[in-house]
C-alpha positions as CSV (number, residue, x, y, z in Angstrom):
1,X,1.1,10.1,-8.9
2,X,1.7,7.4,-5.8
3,X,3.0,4.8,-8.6
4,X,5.7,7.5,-9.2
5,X,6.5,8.6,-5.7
6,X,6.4,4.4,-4.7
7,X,9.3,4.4,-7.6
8,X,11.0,7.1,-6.7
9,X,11.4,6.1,-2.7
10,X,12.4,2.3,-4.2
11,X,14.8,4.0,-6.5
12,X,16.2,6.4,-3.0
13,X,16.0,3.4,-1.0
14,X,18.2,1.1,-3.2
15,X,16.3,-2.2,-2.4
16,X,17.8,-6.0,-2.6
17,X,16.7,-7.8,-5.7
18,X,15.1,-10.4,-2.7
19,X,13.1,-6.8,-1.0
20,X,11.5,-6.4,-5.1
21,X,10.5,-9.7,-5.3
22,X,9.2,-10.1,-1.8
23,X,7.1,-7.0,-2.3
24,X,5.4,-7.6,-5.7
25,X,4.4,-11.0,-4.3
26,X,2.5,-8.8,-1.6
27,X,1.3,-6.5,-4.5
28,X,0.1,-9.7,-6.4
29,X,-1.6,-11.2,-3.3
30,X,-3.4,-7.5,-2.5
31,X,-4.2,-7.6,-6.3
32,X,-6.0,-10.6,-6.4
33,X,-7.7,-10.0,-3.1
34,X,-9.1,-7.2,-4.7
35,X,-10.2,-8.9,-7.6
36,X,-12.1,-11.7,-6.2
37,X,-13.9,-10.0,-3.8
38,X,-11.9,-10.4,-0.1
39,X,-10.7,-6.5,-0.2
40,X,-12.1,-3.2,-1.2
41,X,-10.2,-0.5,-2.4
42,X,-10.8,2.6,-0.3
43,X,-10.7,6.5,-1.8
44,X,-7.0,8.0,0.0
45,X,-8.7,10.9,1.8
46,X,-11.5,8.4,3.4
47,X,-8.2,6.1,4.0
48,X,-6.9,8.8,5.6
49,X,-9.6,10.2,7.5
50,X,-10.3,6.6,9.0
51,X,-6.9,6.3,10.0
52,X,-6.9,10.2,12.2
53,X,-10.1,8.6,13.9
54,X,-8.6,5.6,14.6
55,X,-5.6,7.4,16.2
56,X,-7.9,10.1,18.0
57,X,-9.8,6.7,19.6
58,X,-6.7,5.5,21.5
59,X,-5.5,9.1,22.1
């Protein structure tokens, strides 16, 4: 589901050939970050819910 609504705002958005490949190199590095170790992926509704406490801190 976000894999589709990602292509579907790139697709609204019309992006620069240059924007693509600047992004998938970002997507690569996150990737491999991931892989090895140096990240964790992170469940969207605890993503979600640290991000609303993190705003209700500086509030």
């Amino acid at each position: 589901m976000r894999i589709d609504l990602a292509e579907q705002l790139m697709e609204s958005a019309s992006p620069s050939t240059e924007a693509i490949s600047e992004q998938m190199k970002i997507v690569r590095t996150r990737m491999s970050n991931v892989e090895s170790g140096l990240s964790r992926l992170v469940e969207a509704d605890a993503a979600h819910q640290m991000v609303r406490e993190a705003l209700s801190a500086k509030a």
